[in-house]
N, C-alpha and C positions, 0 to 999 in steps of 0.2 A: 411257845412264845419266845424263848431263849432263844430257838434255830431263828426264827424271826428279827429281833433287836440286831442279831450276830450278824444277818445277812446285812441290814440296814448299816451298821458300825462300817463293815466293810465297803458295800458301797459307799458310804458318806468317802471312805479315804478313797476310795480307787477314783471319784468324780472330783479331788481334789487335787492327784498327781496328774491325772490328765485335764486338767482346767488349767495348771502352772504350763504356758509356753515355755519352750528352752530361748534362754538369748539365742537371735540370730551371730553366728560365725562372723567375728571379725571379717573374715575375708570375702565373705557373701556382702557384707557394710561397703566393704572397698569397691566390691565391683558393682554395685548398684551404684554408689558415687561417682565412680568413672563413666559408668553407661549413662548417669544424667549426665555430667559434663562431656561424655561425647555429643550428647544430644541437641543439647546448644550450642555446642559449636557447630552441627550441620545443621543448624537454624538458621544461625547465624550467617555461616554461607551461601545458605541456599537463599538468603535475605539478599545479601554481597550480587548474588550472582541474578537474580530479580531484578535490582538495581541497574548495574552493569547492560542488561537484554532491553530493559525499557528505555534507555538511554540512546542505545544502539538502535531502535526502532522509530527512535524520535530524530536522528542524525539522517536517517534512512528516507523518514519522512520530507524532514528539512528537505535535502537535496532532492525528493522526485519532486515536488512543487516547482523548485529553484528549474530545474528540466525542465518542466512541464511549461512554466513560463516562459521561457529563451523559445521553446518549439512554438509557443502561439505568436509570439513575437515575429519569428520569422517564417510562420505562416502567415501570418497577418501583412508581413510587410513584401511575399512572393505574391499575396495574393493583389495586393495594391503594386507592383508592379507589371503584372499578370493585368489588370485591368486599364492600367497608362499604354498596355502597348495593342489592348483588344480598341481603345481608345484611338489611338495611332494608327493605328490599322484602317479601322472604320473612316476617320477620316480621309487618309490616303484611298481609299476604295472608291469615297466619294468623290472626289477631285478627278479621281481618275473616270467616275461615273460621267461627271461633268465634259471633262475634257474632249471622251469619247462621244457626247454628245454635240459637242461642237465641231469636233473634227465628223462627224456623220456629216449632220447639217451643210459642211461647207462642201465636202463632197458629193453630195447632193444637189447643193446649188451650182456645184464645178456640173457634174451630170446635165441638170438642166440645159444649164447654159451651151456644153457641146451639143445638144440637142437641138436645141433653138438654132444654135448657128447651122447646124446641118442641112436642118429643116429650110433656113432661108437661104441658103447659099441655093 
């Protein structure tokens, strides 16, 4: 029973030194410190630079719209001059349809007419 109590004494101190942690090392303190204040600051920048990219993507934007406008624009405005001359055109063709049906016509009646006179002479 004595070997027993003995053994229990002993354990009780040995689960008592290794139950006490050692302070962590000053210097182990410093550099966990540091590595958080590194930490936030590349949060911080990587926040910085977040900022900066969405910015630049909205300036990016701005200006294809601002493009994209100007080019409907002056599609829009070839295509309505594109149509004034299919316009122009058209009528000119007509006129000309006309014309050449008058000038048929009269040579026709010119035809005729040397006809006739041939005929009676």
């Amino acid at each position: 029973m004595n070997k027993l109590i003995a053994v229990l004494i002993a354990g009780l101190f040995s689960s008592t030194v290794f139950a006490q942690a050692a302070a962590p090392a000053p210097a182990v303190v410093k550099a966990e410190a540091k590595a958080a204040k590194a930490d936030v600051k590349a949060e911080k920048s990587e926040a910085k630079a977040d900022v900066k990219a969405d910015v630049k993507v909205e300036k990016a934007q701005a200006k294809a719209t601002k493009t994209k406008a100007k080019a409907h624009a002056k599609a829009k405005k070839a295509k309505s001059n594109a149509d004034a001359k299919v316009a122009a055109t058209k009528a000119d063709a007509s006129a000309d349809k006309s014309a050449a049906a008058v000038n048929t016509a009269a040579v026709k009646a010119d035809g005729k007419a040397d006809v006739k006179a041939a005929t009676t002479k």
